[in-house]
Residue frames as qw, qx, qy, qz and C-alpha x, y, z in Angstrom:
[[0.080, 0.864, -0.036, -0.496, 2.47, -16.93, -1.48],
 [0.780, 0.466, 0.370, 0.195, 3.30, -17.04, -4.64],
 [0.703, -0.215, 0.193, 0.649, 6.58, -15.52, -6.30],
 [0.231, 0.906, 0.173, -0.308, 6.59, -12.37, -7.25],
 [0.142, 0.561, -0.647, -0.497, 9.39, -12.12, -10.07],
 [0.359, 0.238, 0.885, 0.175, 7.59, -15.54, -11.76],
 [0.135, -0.058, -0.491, -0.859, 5.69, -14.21, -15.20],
 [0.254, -0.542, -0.801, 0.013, 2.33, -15.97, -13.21],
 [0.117, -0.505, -0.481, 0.707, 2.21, -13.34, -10.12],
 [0.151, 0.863, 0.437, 0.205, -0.08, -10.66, -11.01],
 [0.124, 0.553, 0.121, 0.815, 1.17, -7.14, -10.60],
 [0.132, -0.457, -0.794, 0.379, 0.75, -5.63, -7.38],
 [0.013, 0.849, 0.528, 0.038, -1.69, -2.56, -7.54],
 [0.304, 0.553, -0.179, 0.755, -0.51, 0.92, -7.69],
 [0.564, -0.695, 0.100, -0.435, -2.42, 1.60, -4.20],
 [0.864, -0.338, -0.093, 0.362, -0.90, -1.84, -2.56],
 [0.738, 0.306, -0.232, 0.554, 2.20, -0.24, -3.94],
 [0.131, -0.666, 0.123, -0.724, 1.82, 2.92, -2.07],
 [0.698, -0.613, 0.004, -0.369, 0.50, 1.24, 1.40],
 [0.918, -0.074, -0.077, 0.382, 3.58, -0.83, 1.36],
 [0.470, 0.477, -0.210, 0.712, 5.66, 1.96, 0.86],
 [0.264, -0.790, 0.077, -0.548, 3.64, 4.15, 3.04],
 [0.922, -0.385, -0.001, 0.031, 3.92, 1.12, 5.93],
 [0.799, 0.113, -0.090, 0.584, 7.95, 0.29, 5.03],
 [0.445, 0.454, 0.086, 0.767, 8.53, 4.06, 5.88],
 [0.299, -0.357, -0.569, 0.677, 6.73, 5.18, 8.63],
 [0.199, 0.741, 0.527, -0.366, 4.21, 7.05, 6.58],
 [0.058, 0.615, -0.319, -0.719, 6.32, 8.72, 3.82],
 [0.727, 0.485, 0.451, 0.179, 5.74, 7.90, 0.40],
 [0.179, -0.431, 0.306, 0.830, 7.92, 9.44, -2.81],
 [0.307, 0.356, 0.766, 0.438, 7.01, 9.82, -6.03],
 [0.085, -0.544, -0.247, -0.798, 3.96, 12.24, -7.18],
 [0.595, -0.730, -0.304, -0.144, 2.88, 11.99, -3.37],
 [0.638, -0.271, -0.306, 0.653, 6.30, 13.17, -1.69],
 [0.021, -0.070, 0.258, -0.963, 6.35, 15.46, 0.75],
 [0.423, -0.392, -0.468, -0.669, 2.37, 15.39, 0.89],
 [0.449, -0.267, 0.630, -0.575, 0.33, 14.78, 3.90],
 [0.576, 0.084, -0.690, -0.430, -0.64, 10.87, 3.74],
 [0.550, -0.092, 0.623, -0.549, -3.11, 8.93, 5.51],
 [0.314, 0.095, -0.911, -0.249, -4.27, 5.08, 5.14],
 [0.493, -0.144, 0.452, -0.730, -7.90, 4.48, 5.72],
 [0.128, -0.302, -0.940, -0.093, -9.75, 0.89, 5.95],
 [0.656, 0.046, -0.021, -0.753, -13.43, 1.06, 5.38],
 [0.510, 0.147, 0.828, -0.178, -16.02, -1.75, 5.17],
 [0.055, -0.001, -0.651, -0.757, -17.05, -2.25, 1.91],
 [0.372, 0.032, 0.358, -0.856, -20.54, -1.04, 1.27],
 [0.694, 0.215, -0.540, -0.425, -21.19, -4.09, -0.81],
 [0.598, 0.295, -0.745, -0.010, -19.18, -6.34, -0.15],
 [0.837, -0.525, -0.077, -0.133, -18.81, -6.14, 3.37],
 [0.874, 0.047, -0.209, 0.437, -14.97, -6.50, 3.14],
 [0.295, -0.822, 0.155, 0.463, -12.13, -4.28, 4.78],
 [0.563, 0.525, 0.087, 0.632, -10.04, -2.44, 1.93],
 [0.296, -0.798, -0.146, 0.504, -7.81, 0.04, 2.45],
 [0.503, 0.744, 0.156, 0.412, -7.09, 2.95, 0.34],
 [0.540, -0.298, -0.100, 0.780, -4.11, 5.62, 0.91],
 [0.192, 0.807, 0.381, 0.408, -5.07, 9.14, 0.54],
 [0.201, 0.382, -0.278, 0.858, -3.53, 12.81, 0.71],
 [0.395, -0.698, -0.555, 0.222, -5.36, 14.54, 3.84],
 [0.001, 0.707, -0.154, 0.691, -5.71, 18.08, 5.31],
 [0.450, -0.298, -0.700, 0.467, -4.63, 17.87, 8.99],
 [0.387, -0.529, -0.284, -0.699, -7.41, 20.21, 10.55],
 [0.568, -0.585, 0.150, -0.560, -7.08, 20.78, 14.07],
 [0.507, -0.172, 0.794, -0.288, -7.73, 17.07, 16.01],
 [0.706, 0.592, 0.298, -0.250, -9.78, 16.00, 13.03],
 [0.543, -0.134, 0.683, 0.471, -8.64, 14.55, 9.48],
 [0.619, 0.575, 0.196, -0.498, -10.40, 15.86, 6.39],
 [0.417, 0.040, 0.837, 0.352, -10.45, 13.56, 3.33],
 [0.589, 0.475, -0.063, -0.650, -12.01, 15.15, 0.09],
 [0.712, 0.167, 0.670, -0.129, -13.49, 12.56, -2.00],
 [0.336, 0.584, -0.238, -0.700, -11.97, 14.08, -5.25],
 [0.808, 0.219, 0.515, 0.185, -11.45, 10.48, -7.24],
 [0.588, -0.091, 0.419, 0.685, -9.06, 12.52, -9.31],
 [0.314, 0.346, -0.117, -0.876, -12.11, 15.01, -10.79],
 [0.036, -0.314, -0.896, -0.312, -14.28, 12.05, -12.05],
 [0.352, -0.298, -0.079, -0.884, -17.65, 12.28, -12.21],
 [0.754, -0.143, -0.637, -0.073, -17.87, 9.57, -10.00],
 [0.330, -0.734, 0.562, -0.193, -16.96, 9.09, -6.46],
 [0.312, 0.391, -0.864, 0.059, -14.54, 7.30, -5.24],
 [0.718, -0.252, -0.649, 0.028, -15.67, 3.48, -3.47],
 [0.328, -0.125, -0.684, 0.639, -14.33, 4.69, -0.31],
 [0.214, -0.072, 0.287, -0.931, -16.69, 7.28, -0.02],
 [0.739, -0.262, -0.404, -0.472, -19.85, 5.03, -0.61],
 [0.599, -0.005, -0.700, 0.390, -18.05, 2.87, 2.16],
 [0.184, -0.054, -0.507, 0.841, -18.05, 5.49, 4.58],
 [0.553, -0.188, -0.160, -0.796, -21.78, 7.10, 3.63],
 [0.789, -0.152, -0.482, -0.349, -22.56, 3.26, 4.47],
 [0.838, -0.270, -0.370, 0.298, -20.13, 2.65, 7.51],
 [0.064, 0.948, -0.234, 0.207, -18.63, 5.79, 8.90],
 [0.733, -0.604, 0.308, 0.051, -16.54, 3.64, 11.51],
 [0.655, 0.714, -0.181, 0.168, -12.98, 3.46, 9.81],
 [0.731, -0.522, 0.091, 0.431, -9.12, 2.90, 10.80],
 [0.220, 0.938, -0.264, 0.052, -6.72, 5.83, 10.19],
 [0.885, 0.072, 0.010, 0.461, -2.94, 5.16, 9.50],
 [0.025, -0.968, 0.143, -0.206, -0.88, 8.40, 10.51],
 [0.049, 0.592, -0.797, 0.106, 3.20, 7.68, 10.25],
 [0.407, 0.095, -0.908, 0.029, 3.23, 5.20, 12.59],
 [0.333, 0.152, 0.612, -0.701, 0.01, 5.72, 14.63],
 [0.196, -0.235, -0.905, -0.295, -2.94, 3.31, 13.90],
 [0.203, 0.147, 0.791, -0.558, -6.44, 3.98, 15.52],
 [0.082, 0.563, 0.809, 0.150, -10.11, 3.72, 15.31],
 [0.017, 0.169, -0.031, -0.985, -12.39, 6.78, 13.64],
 [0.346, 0.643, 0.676, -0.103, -15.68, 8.30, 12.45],
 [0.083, -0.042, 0.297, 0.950, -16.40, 10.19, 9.53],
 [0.263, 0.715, 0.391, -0.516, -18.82, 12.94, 9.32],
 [0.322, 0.652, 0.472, 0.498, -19.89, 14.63, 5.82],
 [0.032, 0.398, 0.210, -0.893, -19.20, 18.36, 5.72],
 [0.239, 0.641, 0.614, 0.393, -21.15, 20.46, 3.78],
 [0.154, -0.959, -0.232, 0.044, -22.13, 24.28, 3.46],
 [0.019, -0.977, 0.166, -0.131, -19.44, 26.78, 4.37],
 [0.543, -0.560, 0.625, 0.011, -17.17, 24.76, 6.10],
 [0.841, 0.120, 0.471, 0.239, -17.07, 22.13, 3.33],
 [0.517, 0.840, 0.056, 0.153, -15.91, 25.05, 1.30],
 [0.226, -0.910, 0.340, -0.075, -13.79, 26.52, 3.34],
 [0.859, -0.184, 0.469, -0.090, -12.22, 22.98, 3.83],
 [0.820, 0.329, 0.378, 0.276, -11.57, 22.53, 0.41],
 [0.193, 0.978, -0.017, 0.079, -10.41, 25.69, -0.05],
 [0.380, -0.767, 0.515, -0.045, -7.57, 25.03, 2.10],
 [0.853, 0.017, 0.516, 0.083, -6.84, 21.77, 0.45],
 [0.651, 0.725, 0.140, 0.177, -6.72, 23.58, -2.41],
 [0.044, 0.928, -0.367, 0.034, -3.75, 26.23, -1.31],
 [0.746, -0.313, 0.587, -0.037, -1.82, 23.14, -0.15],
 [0.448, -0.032, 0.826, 0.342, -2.13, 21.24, -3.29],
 [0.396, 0.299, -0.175, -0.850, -3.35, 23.02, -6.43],
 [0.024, 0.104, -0.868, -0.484, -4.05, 20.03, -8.06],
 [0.018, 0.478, 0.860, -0.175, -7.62, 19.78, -6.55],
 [0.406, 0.540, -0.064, -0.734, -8.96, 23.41, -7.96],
 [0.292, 0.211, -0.716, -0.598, -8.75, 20.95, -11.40],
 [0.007, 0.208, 0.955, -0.210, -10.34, 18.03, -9.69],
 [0.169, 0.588, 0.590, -0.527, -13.30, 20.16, -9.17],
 [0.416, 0.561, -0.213, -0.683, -13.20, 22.37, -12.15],
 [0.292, 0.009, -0.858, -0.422, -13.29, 18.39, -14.57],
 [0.090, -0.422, -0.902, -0.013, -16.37, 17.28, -12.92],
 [0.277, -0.565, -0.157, -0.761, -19.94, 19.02, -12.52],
 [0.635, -0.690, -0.335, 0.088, -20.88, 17.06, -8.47],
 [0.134, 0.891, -0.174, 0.397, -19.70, 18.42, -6.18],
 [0.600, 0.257, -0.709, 0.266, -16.69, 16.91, -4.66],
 [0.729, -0.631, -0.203, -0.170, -17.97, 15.48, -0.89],
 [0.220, 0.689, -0.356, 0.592, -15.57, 16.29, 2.20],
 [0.751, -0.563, -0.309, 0.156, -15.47, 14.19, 5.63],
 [0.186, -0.648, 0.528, -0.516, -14.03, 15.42, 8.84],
 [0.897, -0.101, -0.420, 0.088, -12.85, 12.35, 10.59],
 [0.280, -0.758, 0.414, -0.419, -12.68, 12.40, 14.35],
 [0.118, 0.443, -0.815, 0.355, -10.69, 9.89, 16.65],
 [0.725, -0.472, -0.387, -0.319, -13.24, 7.45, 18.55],
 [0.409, -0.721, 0.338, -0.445, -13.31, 7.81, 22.01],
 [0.327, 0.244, -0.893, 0.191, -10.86, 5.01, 23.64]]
């Protein structure tokens, strides 16, 4: 491993930074994400084939996670969501609870409704949607059966 205050080491990512924090803390994180709901999902990469994990707000919804796929209001999505279109099977990170999930695509009413609520929560995603013309995609991620 390779020193991390040497002018070599690379920088670690802003995400690593976050999953460390989220991890070192039992799921909190400060910064522009305190106080938020935060969740740490690993996908299979739909390329690559690799696990990656990415830290994202969340609406908590019942038994069920919902992850909106806003990539910040690109007009892209984000990698995880090709990941999941290509692998739904996925590990959730909640505080300090780890387990194994599937994510479904909403759509229709309920992906509205969904996002609606995401929105009262956290205005910042009415913008997300109002910079991009797709239309931002919305999983419900349930628990796999032990």
């Amino acid at each position: 491993m390779s020193d991390p205050h040497s002018p070599d080491s690379e920088p670690k990512s802003f995400n690593q930074q976050v999953i460390d924090e989220f991890r070192a803390n039992a799921g909190k994180v400060g910064g522009m994400f305190e106080g938020a709901a935060m969740v740490l999902i690993t996908t299979t990469g739909a390329k690559s084939g690799r696990r990656i994990t990415n830290p994202l707000v969340y609406l908590p919804d019942g038994d069920r996670v919902v992850l909106i796929a806003s990539n910040g209001g690109n007009d892209k999505h984000p990698a995880w969501y090709h990941n999941l279109r290509a692998n739904p099977d996925l590990t959730v990170e909640i505080g300090t609870e780890r387990y194994e999930a599937k994510a479904e695509l909403v759509s229709g009413a309920e992906r509205d409704e969904l996002y609606a609520r995401m929105v009262e929560i956290m205005p910042g995603f009415a913008e997300y949607q109002e910079k991009t013309s797709r239309v931002i995609p919305v999983f419900a991620v349930y628990r796999s059966a032990a």
